[in-house]
C-alpha positions as CSV (number, residue, x, y, z in Angstrom):
1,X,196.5,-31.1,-52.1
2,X,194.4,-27.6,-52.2
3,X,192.0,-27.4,-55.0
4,X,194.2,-23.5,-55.7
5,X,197.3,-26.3,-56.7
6,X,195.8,-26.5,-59.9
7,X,197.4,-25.0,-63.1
8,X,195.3,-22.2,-63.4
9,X,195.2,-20.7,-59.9
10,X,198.9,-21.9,-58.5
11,X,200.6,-18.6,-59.2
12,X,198.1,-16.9,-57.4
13,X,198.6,-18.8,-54.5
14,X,202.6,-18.3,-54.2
15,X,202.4,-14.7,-54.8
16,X,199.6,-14.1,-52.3
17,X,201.9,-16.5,-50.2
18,X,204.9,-14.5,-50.9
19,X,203.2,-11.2,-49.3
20,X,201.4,-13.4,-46.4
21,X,198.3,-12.4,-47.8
22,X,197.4,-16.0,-49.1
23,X,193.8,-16.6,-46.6
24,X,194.5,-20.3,-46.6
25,X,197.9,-20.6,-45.5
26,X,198.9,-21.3,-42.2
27,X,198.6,-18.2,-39.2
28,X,202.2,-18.8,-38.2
29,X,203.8,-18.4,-41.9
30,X,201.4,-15.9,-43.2
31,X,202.4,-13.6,-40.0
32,X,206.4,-14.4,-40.6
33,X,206.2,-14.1,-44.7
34,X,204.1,-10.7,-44.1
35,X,206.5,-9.6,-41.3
36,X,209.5,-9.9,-43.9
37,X,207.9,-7.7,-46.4
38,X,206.5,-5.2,-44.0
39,X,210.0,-4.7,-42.8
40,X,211.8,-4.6,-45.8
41,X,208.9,-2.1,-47.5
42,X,208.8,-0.1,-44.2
43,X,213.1,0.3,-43.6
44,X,213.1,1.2,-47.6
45,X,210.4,3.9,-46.8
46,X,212.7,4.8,-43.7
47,X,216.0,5.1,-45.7
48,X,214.2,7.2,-48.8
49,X,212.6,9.7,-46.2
50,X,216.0,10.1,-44.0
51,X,217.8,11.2,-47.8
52,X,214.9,13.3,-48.7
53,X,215.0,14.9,-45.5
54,X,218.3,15.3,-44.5
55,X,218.6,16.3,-48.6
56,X,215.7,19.1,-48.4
57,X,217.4,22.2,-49.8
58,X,219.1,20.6,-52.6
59,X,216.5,20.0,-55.9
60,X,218.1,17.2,-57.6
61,X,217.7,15.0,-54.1
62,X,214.1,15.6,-53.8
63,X,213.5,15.1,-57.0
64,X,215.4,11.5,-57.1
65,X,213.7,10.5,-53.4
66,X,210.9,11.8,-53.7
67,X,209.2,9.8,-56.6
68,X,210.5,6.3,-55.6
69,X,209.3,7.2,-51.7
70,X,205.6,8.0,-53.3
71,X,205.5,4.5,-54.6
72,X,206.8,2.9,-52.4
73,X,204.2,4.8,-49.7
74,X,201.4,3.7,-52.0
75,X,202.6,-0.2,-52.2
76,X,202.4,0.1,-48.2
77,X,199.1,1.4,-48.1
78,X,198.0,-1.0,-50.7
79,X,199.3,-3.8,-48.5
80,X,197.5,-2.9,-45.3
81,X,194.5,-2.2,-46.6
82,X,194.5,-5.9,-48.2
83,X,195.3,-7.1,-44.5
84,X,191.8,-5.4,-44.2
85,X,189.9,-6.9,-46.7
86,X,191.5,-10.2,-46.0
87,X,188.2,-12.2,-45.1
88,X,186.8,-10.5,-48.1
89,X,189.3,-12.3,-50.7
90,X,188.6,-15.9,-48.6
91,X,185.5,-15.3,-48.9
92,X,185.6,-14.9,-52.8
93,X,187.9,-17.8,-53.3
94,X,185.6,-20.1,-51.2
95,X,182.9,-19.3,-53.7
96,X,185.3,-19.5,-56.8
97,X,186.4,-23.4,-55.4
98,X,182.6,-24.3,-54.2
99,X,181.4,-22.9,-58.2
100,X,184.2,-25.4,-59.5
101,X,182.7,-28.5,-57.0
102,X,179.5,-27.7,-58.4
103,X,180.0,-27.2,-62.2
104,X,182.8,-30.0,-62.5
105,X,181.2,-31.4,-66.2
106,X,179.4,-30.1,-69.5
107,X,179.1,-26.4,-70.9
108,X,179.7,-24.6,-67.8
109,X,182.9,-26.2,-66.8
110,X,183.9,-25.2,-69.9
111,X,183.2,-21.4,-68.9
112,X,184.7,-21.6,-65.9
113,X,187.8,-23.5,-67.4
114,X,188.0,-20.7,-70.4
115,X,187.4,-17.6,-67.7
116,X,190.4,-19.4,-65.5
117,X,193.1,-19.7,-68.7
118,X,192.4,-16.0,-69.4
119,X,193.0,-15.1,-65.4
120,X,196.4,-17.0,-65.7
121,X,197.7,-15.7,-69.0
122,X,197.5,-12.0,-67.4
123,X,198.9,-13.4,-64.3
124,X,201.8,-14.8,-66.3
125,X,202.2,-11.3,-68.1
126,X,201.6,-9.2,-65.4
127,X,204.3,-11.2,-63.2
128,X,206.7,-10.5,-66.3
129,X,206.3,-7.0,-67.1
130,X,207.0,-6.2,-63.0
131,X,209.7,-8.8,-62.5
132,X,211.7,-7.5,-65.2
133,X,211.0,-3.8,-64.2
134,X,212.5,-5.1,-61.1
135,X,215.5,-6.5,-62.4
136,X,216.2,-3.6,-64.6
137,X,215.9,-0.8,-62.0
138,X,217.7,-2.9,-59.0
139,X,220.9,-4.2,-61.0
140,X,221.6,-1.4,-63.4
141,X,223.9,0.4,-60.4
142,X,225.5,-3.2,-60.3
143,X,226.1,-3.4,-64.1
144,X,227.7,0.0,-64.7
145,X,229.4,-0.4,-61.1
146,X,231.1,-3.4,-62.7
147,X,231.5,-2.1,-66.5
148,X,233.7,0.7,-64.9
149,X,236.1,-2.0,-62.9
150,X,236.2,-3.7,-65.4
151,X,236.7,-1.4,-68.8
152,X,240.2,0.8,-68.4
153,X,239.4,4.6,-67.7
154,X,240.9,7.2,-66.2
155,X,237.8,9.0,-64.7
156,X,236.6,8.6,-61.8
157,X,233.3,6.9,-61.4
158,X,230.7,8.0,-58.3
159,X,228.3,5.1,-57.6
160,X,225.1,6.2,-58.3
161,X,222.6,4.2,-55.8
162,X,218.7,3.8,-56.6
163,X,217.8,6.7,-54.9
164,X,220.2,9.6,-52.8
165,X,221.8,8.6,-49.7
166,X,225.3,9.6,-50.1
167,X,224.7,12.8,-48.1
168,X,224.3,10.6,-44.9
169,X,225.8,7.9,-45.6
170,X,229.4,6.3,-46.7
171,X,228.5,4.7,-50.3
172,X,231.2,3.7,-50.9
173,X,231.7,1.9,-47.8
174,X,227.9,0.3,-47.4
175,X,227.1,-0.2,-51.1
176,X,226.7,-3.3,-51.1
177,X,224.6,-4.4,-48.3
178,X,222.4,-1.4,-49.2
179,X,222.3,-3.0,-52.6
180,X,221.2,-6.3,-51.4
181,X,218.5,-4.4,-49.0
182,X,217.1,-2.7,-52.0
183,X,216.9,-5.4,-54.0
184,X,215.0,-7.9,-51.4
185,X,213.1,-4.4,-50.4
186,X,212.2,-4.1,-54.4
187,X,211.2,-7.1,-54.9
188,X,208.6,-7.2,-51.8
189,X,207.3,-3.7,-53.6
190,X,207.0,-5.3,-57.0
191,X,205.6,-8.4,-55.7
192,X,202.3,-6.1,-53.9
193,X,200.8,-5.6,-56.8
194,X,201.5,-8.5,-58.9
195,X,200.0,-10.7,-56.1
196,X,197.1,-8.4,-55.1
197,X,195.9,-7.4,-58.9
198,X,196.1,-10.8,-60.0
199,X,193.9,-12.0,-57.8
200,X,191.5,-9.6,-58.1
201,X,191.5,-10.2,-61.9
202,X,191.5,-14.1,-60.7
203,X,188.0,-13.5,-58.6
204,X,187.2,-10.8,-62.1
205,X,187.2,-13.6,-64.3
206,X,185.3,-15.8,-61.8
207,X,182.5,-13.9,-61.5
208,X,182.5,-13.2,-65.7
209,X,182.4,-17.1,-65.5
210,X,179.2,-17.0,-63.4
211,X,177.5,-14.1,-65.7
212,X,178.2,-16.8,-68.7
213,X,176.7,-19.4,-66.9
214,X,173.4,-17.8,-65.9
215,X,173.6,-17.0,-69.8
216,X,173.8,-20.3,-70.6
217,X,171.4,-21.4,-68.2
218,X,168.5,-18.7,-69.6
219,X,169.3,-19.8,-73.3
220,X,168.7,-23.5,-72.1
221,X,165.1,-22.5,-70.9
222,X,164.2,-20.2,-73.6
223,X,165.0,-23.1,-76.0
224,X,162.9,-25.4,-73.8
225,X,160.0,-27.1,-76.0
226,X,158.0,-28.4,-72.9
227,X,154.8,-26.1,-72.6
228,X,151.9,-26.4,-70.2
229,X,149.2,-24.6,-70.1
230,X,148.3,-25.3,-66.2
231,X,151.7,-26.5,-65.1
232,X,152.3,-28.3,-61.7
233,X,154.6,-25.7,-60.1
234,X,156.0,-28.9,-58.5
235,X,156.9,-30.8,-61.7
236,X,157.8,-27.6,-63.7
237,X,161.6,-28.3,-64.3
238,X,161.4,-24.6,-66.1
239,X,160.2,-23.1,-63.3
240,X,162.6,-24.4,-60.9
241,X,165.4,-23.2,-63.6
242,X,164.0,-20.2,-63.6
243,X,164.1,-19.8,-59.3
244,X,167.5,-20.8,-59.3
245,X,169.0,-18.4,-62.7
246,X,167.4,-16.0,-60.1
247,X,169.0,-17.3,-56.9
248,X,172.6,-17.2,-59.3
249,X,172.3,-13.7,-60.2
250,X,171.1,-12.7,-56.8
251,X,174.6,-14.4,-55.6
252,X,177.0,-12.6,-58.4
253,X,175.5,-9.2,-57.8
254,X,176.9,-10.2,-54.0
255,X,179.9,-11.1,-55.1
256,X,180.1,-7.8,-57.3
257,X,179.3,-5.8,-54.3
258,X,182.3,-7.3,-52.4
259,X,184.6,-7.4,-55.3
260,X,184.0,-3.7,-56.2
261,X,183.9,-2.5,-52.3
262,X,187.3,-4.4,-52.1
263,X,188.7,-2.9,-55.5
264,X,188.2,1.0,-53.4
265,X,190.3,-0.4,-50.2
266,X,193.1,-1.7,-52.2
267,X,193.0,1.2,-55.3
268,X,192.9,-1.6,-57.3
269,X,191.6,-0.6,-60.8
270,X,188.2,0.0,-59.5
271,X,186.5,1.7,-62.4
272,X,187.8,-0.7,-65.3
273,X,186.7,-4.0,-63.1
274,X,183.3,-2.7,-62.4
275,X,182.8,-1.5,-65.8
276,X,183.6,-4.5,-66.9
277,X,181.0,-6.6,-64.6
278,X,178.4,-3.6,-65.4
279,X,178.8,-4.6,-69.4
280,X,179.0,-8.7,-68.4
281,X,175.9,-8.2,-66.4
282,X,173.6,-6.3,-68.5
283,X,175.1,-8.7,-71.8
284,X,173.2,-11.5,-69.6
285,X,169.8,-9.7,-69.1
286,X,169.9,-8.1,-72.3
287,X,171.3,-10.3,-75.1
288,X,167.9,-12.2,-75.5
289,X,165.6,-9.7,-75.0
C-alpha cells in the first residue's frame, strides 16, 4: 500500500492518475491514461477550431467558439508543461512522504496532520465546484433536447450543441456521438486543473507544515532553561537544535524555490502561493523577535 493511500492524500493520487500525471504510477498506464486525455483535449481543440474557422465571417460563431477553444488551449498548455515539471512534483512528494516517516509522533505530526486536512477539504471543494460546472455545461443540450420530445409543442426546436458546428457538420445526424465526445473531452478539461492545483495546494500546505515545525522547533529552544557559560559544542543539545532549525529552513526555502518555479510553468496561481510562503516564512523568523 503507498503511503499517498492515506485519507488525506488519496484524491490527489486518482486525479493526478486520471491525467497520467501521478509520478509513482506505473510508465505503461501513466503513458495510456495521458494518451486518452491528450486525445480527447486535442480532437476537442480540433473540432472548435474547424467551426471557428470554417465559421469566420459570421460574429455569433466566433464568438460561441472562440471562448470555449481559449480554454480549452490553456488546459492543453497547462498539461504539457506539467509533463515538464513532472520530476519536479516527485520530487516534492518524496519529501512530503520522507517529512511524514520522520515526524510520525508529538507536536509536529500534529502540524503536519492539521496542514494535510486543510489540503483535502480544498481538494474536496475544488473537485466539486468543477465537477458540477462540468455536468451543468455538458448535459444542459441533453436536458432541453429531451424537455422538447418530451413536452407537446408545435415549434420547431434546433439543437443547440456546446459550441457551433452545424455549419460543417449534420447535427442532427451526429449529435449524439458528438455529445458523448464532448462530454469525455470535458471532463479530461475539467479534470487538468482539479488534479494539477490540488496538488500544488497539497505540496502548499506541506511546506506551511514545515514553516510551523521549524516554529515549533525555535520556540522549544528559546524556552530551553539549560545555560552554560563554556558549553561543550559536543554535548550542547541547543546547539545541535539550532544546526539543524537551520539545515530545515535551508531545505523549505529549496522546496519554495521548486514549488514557485513550478507554479510559472503550469500558470498555477503563482503569486497567491508564493505570497503565502513569503508571509509563512517571515511569521517563522519574525514572531519571536
Amino acid at each position: 500500500m503507498s503511503f499517498f493511500d492515506n485519507h488525506y492524500y488519496y484524491l490527489n493520487k486518482r486525479f493526478m492518475i486520471i491525467i497520467g500525471q501521478w509520478p509513482f504510477q506505473s510508465r505503461l498506464e501513466g503513458n495510456m491514461m495521458f494518451a486518452t486525455a491528450f486525445l480527447f483535449i486535442l480532437s476537442l481543440i480540433a473540432f472548435e477550431t474547424w467551426g471557428l474557422v470554417a465559421g469566420i465571417t459570421d460574429l455569433n460563431i466566433i464568438m460561441e467558439n472562440a471562448s470555449p477553444l481559449l480554454v480549452d488551449c490553456f488546459m492543453m498548455l497547462k498539461l504539457m508543461n506539467c509533463v515538464l515539471t513532472n520530476n519536479k512534483i516527485k520530487e516534492l512528494l518524496k519529501d512530503v512522504e520522507e517529512t511524514w516517516k520522520i515526524k510520525h509522533t508529538g507536536q509536529e505530526k500534529e502540524i503536519l496532520q492539521h496542514h494535510a486536512k486543510k489540503s483535502k477539504i480544498f481538494t474536496i471543494r475544488y473537485a466539486i465546484i468543477f465537477y458540477a460546472v462540468w455536468l451543468f455545461y455538458t448535459l444542459t443540450p441533453v436536458v432541453i433536447s429531451g424537455m422538447y420530445k418530451i413536452l407537446p409543442t408545435n415549434k420547431t426546436y434546433n439543437i443547440r450543441f456546446l459550441y457551433r458546428l452545424e455549419h460543417v457538420l449534420d447535427m442532427d445526424k451526429y449529435f449524439n456521438i458528438m455529445m458523448l465526445h464532448g462530454f469525455i473531452s470535458i471532463f479530461y478539461i475539467v479534470s487538468v486543473p482539479i488534479a494539477l492545483d490540488t496538488t500544488y495546494t497539497l505540496c502548499i500546505q506541506h511546506i506551511c507544515a514545515l514553516f510551523e515545525c521549524l516554529r515549533y522547533n525555535i520556540e522549544r529552544i528559546q524556552g530551553s532553561d539549560f545555560v552554560f557559560l563554556q558549553p561543550n559544542i559536543e554535548d550542547d543539545e541547543s546547539y545541535h537544535h539550532i544546526i539543524d532549525c537551520i539545515k530545515s529552513y535551508k531545505h523549505v526555502l529549496k522546496l519554495v524555490l521548486m514549488q514557485a518555479l513550478m507554479c510559472v510553468y503550469t500558470h498555477t496561481h503563482t503569486h497567491t502561493h508564493t505570497h503565502k510562503l513569503k508571509v509563512k516564512s517571515n511569521t517563522v523568523l519574525n514572531d519571536k523577535y
